[in-house]
C-alpha positions as CSV (number, residue, x, y, z in Angstrom):
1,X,-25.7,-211.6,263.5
2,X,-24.0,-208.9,265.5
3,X,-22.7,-205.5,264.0
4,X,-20.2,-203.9,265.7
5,X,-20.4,-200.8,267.7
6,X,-18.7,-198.6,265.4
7,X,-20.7,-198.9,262.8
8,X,-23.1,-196.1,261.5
9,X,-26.4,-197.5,261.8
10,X,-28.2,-194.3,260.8
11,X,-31.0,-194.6,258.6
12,X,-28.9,-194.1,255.6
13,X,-26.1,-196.5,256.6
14,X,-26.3,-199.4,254.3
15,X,-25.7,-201.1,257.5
16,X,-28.9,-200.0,259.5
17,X,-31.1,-202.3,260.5
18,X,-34.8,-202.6,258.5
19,X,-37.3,-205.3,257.6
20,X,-36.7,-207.4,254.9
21,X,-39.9,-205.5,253.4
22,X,-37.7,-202.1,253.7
23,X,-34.7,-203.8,252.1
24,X,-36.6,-204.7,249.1
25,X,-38.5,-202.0,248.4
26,X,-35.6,-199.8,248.5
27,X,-34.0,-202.2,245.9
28,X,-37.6,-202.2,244.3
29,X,-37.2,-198.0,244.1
30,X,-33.9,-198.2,242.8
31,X,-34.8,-200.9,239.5
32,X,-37.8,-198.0,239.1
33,X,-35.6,-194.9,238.7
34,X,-33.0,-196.7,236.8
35,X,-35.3,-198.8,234.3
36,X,-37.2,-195.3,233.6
37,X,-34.0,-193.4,233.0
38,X,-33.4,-196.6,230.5
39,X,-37.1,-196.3,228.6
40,X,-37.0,-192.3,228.9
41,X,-35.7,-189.8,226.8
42,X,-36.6,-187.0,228.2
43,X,-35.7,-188.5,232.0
44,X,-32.2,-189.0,230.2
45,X,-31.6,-185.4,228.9
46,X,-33.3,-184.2,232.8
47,X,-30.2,-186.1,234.1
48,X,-27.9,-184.8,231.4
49,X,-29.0,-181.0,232.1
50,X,-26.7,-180.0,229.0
51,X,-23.8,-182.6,228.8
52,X,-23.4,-184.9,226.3
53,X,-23.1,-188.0,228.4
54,X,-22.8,-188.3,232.6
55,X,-22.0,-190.9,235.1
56,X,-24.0,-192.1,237.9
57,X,-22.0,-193.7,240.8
58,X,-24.2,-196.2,242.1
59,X,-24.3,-197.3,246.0
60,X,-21.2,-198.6,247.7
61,X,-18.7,-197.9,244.8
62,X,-20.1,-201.4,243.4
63,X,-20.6,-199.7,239.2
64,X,-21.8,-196.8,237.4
65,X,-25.0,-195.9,235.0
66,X,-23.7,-194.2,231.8
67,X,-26.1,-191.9,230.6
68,X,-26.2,-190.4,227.2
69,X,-29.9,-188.7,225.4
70,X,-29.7,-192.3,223.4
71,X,-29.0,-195.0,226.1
72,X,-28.5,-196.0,229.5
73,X,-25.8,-199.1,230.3
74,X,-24.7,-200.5,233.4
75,X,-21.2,-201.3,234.6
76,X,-18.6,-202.0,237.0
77,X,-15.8,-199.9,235.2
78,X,-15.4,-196.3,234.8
79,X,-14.0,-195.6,231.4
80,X,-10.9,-194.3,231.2
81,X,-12.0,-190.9,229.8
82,X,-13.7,-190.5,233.2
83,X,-12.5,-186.6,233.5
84,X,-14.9,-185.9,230.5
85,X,-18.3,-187.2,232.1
86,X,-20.3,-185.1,234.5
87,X,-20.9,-187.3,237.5
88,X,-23.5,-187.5,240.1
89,X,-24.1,-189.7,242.6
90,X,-27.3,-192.4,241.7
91,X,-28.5,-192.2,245.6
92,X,-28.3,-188.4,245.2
93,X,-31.0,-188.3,242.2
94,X,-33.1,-190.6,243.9
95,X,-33.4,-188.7,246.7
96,X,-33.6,-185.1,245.3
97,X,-37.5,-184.2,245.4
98,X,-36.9,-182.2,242.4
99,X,-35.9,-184.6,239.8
100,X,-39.2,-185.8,237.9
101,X,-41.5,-183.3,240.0
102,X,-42.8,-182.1,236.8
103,X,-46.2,-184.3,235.9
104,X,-45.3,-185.3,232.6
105,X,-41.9,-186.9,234.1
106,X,-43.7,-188.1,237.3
107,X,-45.8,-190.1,235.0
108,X,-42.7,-191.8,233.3
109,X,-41.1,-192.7,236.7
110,X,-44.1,-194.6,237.7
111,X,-44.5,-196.3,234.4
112,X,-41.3,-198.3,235.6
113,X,-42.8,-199.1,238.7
114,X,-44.8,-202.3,237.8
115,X,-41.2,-204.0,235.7
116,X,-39.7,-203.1,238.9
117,X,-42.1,-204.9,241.5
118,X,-42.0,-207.9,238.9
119,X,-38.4,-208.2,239.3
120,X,-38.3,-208.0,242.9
121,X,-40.9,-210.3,243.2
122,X,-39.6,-212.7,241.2
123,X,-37.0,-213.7,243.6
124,X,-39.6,-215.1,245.4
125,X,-39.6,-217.9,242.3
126,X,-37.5,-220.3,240.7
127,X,-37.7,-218.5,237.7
128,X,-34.3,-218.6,235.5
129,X,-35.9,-216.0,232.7
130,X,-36.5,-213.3,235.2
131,X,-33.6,-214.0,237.5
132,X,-31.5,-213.5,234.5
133,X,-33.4,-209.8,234.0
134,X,-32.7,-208.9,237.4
135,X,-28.3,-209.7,236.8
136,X,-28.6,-207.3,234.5
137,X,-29.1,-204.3,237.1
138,X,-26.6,-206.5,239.6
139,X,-23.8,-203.6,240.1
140,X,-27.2,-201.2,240.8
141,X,-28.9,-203.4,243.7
142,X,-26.5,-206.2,244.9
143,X,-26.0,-204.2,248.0
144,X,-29.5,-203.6,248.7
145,X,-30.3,-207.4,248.1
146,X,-27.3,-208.4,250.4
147,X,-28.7,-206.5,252.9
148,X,-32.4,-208.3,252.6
149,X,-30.4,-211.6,253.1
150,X,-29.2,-210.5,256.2
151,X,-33.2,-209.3,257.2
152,X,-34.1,-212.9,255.7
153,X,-31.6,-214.7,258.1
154,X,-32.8,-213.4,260.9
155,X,-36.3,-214.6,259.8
156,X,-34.8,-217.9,259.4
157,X,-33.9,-217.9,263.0
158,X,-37.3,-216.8,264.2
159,X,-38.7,-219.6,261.9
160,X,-36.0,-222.3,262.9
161,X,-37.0,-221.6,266.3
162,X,-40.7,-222.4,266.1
163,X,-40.4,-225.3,263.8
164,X,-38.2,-227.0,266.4
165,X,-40.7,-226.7,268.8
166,X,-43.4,-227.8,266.5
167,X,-41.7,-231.0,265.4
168,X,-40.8,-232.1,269.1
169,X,-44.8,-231.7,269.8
170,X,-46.2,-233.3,266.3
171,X,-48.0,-229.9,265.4
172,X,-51.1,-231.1,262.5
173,X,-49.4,-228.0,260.3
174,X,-45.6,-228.8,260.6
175,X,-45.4,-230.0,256.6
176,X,-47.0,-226.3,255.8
177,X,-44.7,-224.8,258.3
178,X,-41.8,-226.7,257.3
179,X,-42.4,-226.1,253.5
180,X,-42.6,-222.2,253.9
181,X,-39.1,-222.5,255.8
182,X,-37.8,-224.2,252.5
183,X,-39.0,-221.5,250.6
184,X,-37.1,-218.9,252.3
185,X,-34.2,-220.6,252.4
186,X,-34.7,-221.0,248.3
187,X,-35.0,-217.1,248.7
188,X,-32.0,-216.7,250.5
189,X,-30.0,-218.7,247.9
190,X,-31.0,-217.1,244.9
191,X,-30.4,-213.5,246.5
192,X,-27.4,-214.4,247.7
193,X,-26.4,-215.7,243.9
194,X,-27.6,-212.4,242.7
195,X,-25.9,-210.1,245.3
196,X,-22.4,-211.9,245.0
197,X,-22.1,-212.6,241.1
198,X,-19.0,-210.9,240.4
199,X,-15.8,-209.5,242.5
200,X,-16.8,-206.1,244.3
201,X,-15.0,-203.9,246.6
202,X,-18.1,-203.4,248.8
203,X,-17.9,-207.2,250.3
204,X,-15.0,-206.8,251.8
205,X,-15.7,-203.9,253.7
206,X,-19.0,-205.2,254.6
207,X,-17.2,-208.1,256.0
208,X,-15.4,-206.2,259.0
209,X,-18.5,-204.6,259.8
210,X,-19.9,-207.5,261.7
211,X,-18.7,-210.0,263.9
212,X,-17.7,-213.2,263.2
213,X,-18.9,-215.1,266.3
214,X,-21.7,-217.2,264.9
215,X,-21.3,-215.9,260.8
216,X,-19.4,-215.8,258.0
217,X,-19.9,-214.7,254.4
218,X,-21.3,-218.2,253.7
219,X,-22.6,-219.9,257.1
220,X,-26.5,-218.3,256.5
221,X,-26.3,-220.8,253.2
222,X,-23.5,-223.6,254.1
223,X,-25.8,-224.4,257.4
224,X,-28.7,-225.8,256.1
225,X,-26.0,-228.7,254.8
226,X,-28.0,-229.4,251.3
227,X,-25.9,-229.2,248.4
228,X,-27.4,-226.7,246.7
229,X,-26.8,-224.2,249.7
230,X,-23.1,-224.9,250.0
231,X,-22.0,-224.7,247.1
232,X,-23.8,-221.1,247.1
233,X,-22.0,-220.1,250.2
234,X,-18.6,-221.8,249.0
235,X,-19.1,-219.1,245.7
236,X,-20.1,-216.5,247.7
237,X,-16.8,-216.6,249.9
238,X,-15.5,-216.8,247.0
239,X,-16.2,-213.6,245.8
240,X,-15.7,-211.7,249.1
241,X,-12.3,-212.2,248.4
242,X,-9.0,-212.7,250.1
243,X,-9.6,-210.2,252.7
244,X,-11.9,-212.7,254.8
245,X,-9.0,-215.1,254.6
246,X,-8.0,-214.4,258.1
247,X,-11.4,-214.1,259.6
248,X,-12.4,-218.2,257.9
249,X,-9.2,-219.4,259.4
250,X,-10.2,-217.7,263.1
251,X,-13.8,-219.2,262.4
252,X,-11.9,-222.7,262.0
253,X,-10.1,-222.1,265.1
254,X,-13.2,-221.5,267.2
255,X,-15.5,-223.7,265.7
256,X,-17.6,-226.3,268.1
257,X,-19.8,-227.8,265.7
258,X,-18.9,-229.3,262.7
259,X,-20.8,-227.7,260.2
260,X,-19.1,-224.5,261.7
261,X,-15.6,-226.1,261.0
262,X,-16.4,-227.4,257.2
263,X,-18.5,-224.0,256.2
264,X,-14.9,-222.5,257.2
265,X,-13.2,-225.5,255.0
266,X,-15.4,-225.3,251.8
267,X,-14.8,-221.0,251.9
268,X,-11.2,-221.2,252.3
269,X,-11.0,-224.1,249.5
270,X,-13.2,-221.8,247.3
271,X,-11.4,-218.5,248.2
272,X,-8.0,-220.6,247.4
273,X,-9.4,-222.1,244.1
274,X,-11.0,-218.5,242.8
275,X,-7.4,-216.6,244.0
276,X,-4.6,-218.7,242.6
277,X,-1.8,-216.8,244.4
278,X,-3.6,-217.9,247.3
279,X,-3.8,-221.3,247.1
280,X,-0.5,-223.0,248.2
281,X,-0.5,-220.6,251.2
282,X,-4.1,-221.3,252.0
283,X,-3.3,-224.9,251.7
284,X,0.1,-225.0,254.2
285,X,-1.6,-223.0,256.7
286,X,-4.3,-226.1,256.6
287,X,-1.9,-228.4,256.9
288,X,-0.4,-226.7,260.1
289,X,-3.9,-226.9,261.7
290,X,-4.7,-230.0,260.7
291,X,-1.8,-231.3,262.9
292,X,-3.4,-229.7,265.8
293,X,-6.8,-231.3,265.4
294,X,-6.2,-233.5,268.4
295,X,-6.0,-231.0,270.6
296,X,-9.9,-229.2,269.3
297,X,-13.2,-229.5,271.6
298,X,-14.7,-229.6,267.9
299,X,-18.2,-232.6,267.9
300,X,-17.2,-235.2,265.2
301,X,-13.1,-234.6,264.9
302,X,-13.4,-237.5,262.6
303,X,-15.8,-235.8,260.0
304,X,-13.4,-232.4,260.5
305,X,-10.2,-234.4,259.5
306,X,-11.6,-235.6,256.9
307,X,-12.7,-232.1,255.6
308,X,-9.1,-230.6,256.3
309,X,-7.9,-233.6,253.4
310,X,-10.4,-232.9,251.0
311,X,-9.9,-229.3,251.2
312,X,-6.1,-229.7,251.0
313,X,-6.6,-232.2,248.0
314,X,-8.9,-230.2,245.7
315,X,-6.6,-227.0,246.3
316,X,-3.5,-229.1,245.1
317,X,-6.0,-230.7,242.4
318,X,-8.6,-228.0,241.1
319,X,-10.2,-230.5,239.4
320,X,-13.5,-230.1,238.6
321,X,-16.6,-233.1,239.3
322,X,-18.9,-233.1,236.5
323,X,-21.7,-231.9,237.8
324,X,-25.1,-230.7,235.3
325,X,-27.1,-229.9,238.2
326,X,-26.8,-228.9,242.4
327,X,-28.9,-231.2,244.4
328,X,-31.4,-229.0,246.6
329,X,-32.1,-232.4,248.5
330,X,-28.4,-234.0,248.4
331,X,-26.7,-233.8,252.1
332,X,-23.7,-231.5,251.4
333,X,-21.4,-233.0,253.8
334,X,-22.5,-236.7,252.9
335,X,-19.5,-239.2,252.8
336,X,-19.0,-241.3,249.3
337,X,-18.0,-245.2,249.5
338,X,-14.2,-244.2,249.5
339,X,-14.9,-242.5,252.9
340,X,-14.2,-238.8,251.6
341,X,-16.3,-235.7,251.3
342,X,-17.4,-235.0,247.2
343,X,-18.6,-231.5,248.0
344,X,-15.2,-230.2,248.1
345,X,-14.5,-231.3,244.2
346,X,-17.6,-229.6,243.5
347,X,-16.4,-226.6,244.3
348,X,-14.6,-226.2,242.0
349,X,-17.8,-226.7,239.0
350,X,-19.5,-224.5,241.4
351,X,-17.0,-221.4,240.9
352,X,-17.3,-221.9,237.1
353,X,-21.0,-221.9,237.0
354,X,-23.3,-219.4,235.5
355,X,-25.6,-218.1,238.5
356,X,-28.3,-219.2,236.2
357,X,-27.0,-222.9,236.9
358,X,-28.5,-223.0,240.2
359,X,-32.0,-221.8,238.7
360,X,-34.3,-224.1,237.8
361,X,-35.6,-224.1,234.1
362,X,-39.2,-223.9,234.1
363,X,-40.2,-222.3,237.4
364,X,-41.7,-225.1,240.0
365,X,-39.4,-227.4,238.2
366,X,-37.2,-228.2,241.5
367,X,-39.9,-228.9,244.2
368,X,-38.7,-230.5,246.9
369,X,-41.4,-233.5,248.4
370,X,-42.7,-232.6,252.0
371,X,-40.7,-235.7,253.0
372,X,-37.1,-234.6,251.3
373,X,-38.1,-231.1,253.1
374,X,-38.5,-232.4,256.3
375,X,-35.4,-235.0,256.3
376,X,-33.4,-232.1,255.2
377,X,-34.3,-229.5,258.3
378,X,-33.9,-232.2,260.8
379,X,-30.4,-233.4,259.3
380,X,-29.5,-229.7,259.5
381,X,-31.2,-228.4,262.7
382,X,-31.6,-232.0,264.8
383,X,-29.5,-230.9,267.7
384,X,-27.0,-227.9,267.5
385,X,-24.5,-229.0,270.1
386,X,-24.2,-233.1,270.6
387,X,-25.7,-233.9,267.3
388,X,-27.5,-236.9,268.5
389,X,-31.1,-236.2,267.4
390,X,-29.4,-236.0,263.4
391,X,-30.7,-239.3,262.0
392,X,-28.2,-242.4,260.9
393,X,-27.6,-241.2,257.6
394,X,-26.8,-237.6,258.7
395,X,-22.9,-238.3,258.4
396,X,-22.8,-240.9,255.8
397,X,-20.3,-243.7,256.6
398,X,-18.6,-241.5,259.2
């Protein structure tokens, strides 16, 4: 990924670049402050210095803390009696070195502190009972986990790299290494999940801060082609909104390798299905580039045109496939018997999901066998450019 030159990359940029340890520690110290400010009645009245109830804005715009000496609560919206409220900016507090310096308090801000490392690790987990904990604080750290994605991506590169290499030579420990690469890629779902549940100014603007040569709001997720993955990125596309309209299309345009092409497909169909006024635009201006397929230096134009009609179809459609679970072993871009793409009707299921959908039940519940593992990085990571080391099955009937 590659962050334009403009950007302030300063160490308090949300932007600047970190470990993926960083990322979630500083998401780790935010639950902390905010989870004792919920449990603490005198941490509450510290805040309050006086007024009856105050506002914290949290980081990027993305919500606010309400604060009274009885509760805490957690939103997007500010109410509408906003000119009442004392306000105060949530990175502000848990900066100042004053706040809590007193023992006594001190001792209630770390009391939070092992709740908060729970949460955070818990990520680590398929574990549906604490990922639903964690969507509580969602407005507070959705930033700070977006940006651990982006660490975690470029870990799965570093990985990806290796694991190539190790496969080609028949390494004794490529089933260990392989299986740790699923892992993270399970991690990167599930933050991703947490980090785009609802609509959120934030994305948008985050959106312009890179460039699109090689990513887009859902290629870190869409290009490991298992179901489960796509249909995360397709929902997380959705979510950035209408804004990233123009930067999908010019990722269709440019796109080499397929995958590229139908991760640009399944966004815009999601974008289209989750923004109704932008659906019948969405779908003409598909239509229009459809007709220039012909004339694309795109690998398998056959498996593109056929992702062009199913994305034109379900946006005229919006029907939903029943579908009780997402397949973590499935091949996303998998052709039926009738020749066409069902990932795209899934979409739509997908959009309309709880988060908690793509969690499994009882944690360790979805483990993948070393052999599904294995099939599904070489379908995915085979040969980036002529596709030829993919096996048979990679395509479908294609």
């Amino acid at each position: 990924m590659i962050i334009r030159d403009d950007v302030d990359l300063s160490r308090e940029s949300p932007w600047a670049r970190t470990t993926l340890s960083e990322a979630l520690a500083q998401v780790e110290l935010e639950l902390r402050l905010a989870m004792a400010l919920r449990d603490h009645r005198a941490l509450r009245l510290r805040v309050l210095d006086g007024q009856l109830i105050a506002a914290l804005e949290l980081p990027l715009a993305a919500g606010w803390i309400w604060l009274s000496a009885d509760r805490l609560s957690v939103t997007r919206i500010m109410p509408e009696d906003h000119a009442l409220l004392a306000r105060r900016s949530f990175g502000d507090l848990l900066a100042d070195p004053t706040f809590a310096a007193d023992p006594a308090e001190r001792a209630l801000l770390e009391a939070a502190h092992g709740e908060a490392r729970d949460l955070v690790v818990s990520l680590m987990d398929d574990d549906r009972a604490r990922f639903d904990a964690l969507r509580e604080w969602a407005p507070l750290i959705e930033a700070g986990v977006y940006r651990a994605t982006v660490m975690l991506g470029d870990a799965l590169d570093q990985q990806r790299r290796s694991l190539r290499l190790a496969l080609s030579s028949g390494g004794s420990d490529v089933d260990a290494m392989l299986a740790n690469y699923r892992r993270l890629v399970d991690i990167l779902g599930r933050m991703t999940l947490l980090a785009t549940e609802t609509p959120a100014k934030w994305r948008a603007s985050m959106a312009t801060r890179f460039v699109w040569q090689a990513w887009t709001p859902s290629f870190p997720t869409v290009r490991e082609r298992d179901e489960w993955s796509a249909l995360i990125g397709a929902r997380a596309a959705a979510l950035f909104g209408t804004a990233v309209i123009e930067g999908y299309f010019n990722a269709l345009a440019r796109a080499r390798h397929p995958t590229m092409a139908l991760d640009a497909l399944l966004a815009l169909t999601a974008i289209g299905l989750a923004h109704p006024a932008e659906r019948a635009p969405i779908t003409r201006a598909l239509a229009r580039d459809r007709a220039n397929l012909p004339n694309r230096a795109t690998a398998r134009l056959d498996m593109v045109a056929v992702g062009y009609a199913e994305a034109e179809r379900t946006l005229v459609d919006g029907k939903a496939v029943p579908q009780p679970t997402f397949s973590r072993a499935a091949d996303a871009f998998a052709f039926d018997r009738a020749g066409g793409l069902p990932i795209f009707g899934r979409i739509v299921g997908a959009l309309d999901a709880e988060p908690w959908r793509f969690i499994a039940p009882i944690p360790g519940a979805g483990a993948l066998a070393p052999r599904v593992v294995r099939e599904g990085f070489e379908r995915a990571w085979g040969s980036p450019v002529d596709l030829r080391s993919l096996p048979v099955s990679a395509f479908g009937r294609a």
